[in-house]
C-alpha positions as CSV (number, residue, x, y, z in Angstrom):
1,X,12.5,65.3,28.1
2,X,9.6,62.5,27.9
3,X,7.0,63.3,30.0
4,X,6.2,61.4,33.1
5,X,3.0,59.2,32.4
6,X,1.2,59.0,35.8
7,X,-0.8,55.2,36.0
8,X,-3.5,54.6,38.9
9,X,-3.4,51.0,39.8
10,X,-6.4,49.2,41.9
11,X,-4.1,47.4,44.3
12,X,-7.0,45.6,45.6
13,X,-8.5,44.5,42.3
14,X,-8.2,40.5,41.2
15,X,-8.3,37.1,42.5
16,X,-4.3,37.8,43.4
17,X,-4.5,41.2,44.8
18,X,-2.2,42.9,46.3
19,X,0.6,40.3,45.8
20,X,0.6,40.3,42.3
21,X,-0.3,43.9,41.5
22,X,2.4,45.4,43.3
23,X,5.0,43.4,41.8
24,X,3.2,44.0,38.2
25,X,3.9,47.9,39.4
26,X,7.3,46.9,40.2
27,X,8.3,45.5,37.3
28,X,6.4,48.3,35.1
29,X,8.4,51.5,36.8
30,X,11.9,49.5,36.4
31,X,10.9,48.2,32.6
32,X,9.2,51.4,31.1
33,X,11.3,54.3,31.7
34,X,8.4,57.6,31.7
35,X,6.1,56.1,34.2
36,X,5.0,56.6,37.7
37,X,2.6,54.2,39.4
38,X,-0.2,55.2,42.0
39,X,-1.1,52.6,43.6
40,X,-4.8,52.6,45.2
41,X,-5.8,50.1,48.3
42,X,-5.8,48.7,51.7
43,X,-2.5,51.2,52.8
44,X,-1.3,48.7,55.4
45,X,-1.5,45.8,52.8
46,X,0.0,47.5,50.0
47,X,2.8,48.6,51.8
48,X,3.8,45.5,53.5
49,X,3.7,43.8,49.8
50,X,5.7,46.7,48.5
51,X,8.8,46.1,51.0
52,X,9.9,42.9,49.6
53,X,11.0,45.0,46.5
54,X,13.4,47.7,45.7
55,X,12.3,49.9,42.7
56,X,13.6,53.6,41.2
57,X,12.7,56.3,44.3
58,X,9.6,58.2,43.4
59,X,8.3,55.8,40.8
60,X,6.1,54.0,43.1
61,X,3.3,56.0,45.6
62,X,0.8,54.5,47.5
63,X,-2.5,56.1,47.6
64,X,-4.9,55.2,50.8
65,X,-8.3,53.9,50.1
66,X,-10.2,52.0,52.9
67,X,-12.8,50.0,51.1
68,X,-12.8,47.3,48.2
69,X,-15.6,46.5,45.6
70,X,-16.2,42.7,45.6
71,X,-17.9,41.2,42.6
72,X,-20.9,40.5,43.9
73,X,-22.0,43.5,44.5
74,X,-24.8,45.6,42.6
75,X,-22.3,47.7,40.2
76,X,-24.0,51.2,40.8
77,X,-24.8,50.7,44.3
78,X,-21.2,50.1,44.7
79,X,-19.8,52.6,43.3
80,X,-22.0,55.3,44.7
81,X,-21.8,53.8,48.4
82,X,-18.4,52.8,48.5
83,X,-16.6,56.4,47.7
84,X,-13.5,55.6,49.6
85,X,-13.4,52.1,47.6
86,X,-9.6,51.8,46.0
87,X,-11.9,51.8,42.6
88,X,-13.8,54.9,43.0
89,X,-11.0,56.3,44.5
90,X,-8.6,55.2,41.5
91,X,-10.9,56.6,38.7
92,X,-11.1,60.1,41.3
93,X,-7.1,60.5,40.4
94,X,-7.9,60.4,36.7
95,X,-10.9,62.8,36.7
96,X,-8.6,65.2,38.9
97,X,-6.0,65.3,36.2
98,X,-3.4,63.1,39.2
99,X,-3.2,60.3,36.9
100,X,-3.2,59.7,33.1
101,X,-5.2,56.5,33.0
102,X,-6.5,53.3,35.5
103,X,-6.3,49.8,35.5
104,X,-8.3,47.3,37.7
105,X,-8.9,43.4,37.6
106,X,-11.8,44.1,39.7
107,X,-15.7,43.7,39.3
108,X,-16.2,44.5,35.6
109,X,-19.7,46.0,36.0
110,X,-18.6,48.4,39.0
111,X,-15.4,49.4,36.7
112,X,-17.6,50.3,33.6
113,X,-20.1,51.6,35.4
114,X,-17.7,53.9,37.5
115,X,-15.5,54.7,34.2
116,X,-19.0,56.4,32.6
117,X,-20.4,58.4,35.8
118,X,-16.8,59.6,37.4
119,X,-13.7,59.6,34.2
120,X,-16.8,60.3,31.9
121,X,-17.0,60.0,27.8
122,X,-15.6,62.5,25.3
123,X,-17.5,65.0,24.2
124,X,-19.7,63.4,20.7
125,X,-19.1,59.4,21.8
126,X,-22.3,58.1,22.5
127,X,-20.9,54.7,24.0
128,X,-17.4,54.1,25.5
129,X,-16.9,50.7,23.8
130,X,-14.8,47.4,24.9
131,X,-11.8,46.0,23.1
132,X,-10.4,42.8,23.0
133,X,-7.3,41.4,21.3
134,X,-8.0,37.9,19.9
135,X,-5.1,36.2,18.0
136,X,-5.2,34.8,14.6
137,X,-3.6,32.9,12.4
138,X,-1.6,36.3,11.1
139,X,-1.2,38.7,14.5
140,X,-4.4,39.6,16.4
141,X,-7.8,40.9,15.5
142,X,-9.4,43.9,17.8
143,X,-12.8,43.5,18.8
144,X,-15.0,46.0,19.9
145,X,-17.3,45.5,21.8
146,X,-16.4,42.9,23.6
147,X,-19.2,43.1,26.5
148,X,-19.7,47.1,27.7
149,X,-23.1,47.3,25.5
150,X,-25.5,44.9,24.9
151,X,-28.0,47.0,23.4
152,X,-26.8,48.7,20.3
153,X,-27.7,51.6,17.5
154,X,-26.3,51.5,14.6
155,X,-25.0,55.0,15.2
156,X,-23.1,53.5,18.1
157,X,-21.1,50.7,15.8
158,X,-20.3,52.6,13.5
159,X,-18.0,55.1,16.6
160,X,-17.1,51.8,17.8
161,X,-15.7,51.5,14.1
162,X,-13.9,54.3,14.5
163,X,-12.3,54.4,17.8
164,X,-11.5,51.2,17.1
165,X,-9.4,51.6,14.2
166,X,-7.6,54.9,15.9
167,X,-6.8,52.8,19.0
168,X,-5.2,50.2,16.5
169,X,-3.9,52.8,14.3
170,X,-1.8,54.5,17.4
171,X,-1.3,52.0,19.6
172,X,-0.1,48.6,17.1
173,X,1.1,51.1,14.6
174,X,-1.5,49.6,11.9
175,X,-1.4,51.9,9.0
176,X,-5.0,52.2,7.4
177,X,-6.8,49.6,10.0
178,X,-9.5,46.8,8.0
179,X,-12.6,46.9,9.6
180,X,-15.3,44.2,9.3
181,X,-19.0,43.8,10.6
182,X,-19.2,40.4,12.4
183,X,-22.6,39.0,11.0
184,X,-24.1,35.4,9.4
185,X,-23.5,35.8,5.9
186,X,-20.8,38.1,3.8
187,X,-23.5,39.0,1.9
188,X,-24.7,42.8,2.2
189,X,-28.6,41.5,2.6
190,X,-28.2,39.0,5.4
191,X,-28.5,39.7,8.6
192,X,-30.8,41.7,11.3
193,X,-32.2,45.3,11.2
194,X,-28.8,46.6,13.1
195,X,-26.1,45.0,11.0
196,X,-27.5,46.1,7.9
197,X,-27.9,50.0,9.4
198,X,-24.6,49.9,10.4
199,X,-23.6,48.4,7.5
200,X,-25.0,51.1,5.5
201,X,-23.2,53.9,8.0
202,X,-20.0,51.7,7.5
203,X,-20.0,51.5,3.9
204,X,-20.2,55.5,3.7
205,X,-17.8,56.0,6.5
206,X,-14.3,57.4,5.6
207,X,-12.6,53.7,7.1
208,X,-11.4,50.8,5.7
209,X,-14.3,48.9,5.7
210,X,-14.4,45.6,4.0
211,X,-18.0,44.3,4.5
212,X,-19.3,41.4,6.6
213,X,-17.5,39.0,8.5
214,X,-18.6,35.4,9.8
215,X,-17.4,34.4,13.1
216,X,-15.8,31.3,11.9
217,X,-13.5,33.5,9.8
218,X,-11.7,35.8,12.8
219,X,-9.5,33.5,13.7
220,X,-7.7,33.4,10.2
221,X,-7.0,37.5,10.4
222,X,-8.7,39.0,8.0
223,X,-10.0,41.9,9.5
224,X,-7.5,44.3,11.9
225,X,-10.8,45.4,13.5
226,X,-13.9,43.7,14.2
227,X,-17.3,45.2,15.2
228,X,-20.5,44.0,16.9
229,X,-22.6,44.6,19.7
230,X,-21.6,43.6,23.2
231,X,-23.6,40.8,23.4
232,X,-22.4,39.4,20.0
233,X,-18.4,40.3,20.8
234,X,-18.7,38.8,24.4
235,X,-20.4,35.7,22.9
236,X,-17.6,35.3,20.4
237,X,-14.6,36.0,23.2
238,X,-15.9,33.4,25.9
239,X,-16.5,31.2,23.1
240,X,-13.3,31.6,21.5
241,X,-11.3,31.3,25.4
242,X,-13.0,27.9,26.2
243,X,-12.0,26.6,22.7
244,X,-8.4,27.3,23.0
245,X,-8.4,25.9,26.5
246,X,-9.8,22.6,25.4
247,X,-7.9,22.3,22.2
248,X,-4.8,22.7,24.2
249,X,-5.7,20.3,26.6
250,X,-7.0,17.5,24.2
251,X,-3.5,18.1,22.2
252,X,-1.5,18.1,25.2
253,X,-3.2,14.8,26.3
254,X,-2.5,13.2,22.9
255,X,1.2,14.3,22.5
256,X,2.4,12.7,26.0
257,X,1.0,9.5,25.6
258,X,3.3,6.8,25.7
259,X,3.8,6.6,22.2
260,X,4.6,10.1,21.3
261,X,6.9,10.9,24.7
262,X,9.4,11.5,22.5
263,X,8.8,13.4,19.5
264,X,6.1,15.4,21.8
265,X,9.6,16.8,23.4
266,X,10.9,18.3,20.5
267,X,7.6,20.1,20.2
268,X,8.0,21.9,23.2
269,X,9.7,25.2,21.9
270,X,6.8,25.4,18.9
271,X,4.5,24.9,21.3
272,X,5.6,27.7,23.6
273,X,5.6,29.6,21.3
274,X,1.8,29.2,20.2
275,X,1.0,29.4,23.5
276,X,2.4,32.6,24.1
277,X,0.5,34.1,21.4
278,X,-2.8,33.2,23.1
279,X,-1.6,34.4,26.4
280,X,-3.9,37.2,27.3
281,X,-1.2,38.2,29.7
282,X,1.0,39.9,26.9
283,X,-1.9,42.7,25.9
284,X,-3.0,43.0,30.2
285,X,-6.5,43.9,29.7
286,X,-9.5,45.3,27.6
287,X,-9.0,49.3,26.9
288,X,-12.5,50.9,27.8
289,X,-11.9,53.5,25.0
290,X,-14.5,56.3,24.2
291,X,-13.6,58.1,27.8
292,X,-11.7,61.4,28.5
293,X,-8.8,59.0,30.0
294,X,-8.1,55.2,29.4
295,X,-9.4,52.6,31.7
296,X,-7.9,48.8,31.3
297,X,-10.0,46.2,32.7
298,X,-7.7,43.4,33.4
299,X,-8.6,40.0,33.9
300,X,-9.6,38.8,37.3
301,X,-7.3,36.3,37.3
302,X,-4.2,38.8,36.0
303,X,-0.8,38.2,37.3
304,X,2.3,40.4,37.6
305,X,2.9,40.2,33.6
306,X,-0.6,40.8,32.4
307,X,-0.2,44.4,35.4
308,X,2.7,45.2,33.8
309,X,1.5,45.1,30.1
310,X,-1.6,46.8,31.3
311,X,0.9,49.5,32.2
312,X,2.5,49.4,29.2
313,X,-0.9,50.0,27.4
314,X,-1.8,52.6,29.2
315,X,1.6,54.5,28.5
316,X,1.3,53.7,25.0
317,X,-2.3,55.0,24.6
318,X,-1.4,58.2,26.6
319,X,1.6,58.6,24.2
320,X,-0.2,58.2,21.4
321,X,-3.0,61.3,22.7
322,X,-5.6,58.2,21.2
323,X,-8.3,60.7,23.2
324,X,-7.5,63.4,20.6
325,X,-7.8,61.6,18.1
326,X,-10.8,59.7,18.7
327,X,-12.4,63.4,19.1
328,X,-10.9,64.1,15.8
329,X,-12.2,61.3,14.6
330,X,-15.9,61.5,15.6
């Protein structure tokens, strides 16, 4: 029998909580066979939401918590004042063994800050690192890190390397993961003091390591994983999402003009299709990997879909025992 894989949700987290994460935990418990939600918030709130659906008896529990972290609060402060907050509360489950992973499109400072001092890092990781999928013109490319650590060691990118080609190895089923260095040049020599340490540590390391990588080559695939510091990988993804966003825009704008009304309608399937590939709602959020359980941070902004594929993740990672193997790993 598959074993039941028990997900806390932050009800209260993102710009469309609880609406849309109750019906993203709705839609995950009748899609996904093995999985139990616990849902953490406002108990009045969430329950109200909850009764416009029917779901499978005993796949959906609601879990009181009477506060909520707002994003403008001082991370740490937060989480240490606000105890019975549906986030602190959440990440409680999974540090008492009553849940198997959390997901929250709440403040992203609280949620990393909480992950580290209440789920905690496995034994050996030095930094719990940030993923991100970012498509190409092949599938995706995983960077890590995508914003949890601004100041890096070499030491640290090399383990963000690593637990980045095990969570790509277990959870997209990629065989043998390539892993490139994002830096200026593909040239060994170029670069700052930390790229070319890590560089050294990655050259040596027992992954598929295929050298540098310029920015301005990620979006053509050719690297499963890519590694930087946070400041670096954050750079790159805000970048990257305010590119697509305007590309899309200026071609929409040029396709509808009178001219083109037309032929810009048989484009409309292709189109859907590309956009679907950049839809950040199909992964559900950035894995926070390097704890003893997985925390997804989903976007602010997350909708029922990107809840449910958050789910999804966090079944798959749990699955896949990626915590094992990460410790194996390191």
């Amino acid at each position: 029998m598959e074993k039941e894989i028990i997900v806390a949700l932050d009800a209260m987290g993102g710009d469309l909580a609880p609406v849309e994460t109750v019906k993203g935990a709705v839609d995950a418990v009748k899609e996904l066979g093995n999985v139990k939600i616990k849902l953490v918030g406002l108990e009045e709130a969430v329950k109200k939401e909850l009764a416009k659906y029917s779901y499978p008896e005993g796949k959906i529990e609601v879990v009181p918590a009477t506060e909520v972290i707002s994003t403008d609060e001082v991370p740490t402060m937060a989480i240490r004042r606000k105890k019975d907050s549906s986030m602190v509360v959440g990440m409680q489950l999974v540090k008492k063994g009553e849940a198997d992973a959390f997901v929250s499109a709440g403040s992203t400072g609280a949620l990393l800050t909480g992950a580290l001092l209440i789920v905690g890092r496995i034994p050996g990781v030095e930094r719990p690192v940030l993923g991100t999928c970012l498509p190409t013109g092949r599938d995706f490319t995983f960077l890590v890190d995508s914003g949890a650590n601004v100041d890096c060691k070499p030491k640290y990118l090399e383990q963000f390397a690593k637990m980045g080609a095990v969570y790509v190895e277990n959870v997209f089923g990629k065989k043998n993961p390539s892993v490139a260095l994002v830096n200026i040049g593909a040239e060994k020599e170029k670069g700052d003091t930390l790229t070319k340490e890590a560089y050294e540590l990655l050259e040596t390391s027992d992954l598929n390591f295929t050298g540098n990588i310029e920015p301005r080559n990620i979006p053509f695939g050719e690297a499963d994983v890519v590694v930087c510091d946070g400041f670096v990988g954050n750079t790159i993804l805000k970048f990257a999402e305010g590119l697509s966003k305007a590309l899309v825009g200026i071609i929409k704008e040029e396709i509808t003009k009178g001219a083109y009304k037309i032929p810009a309608a048989m484009l409309l399937k292709p189109f859907k299709k590309v956009k679907k590939s950049f839809d950040a709602d199909e992964v559900g959020g950035a894995p926070f990997i390097g704890l003893k359980a997985l925390v997804v941070k989903a976007h602010g902004s997350s909708n029922a879909k990107a809840f449910k594929n958050a789910i999804r993740q966090c079944v798959l990672f749990t699955e896949a025992d990626i915590v094992g193997k990460i410790q194996d790993k390191l």
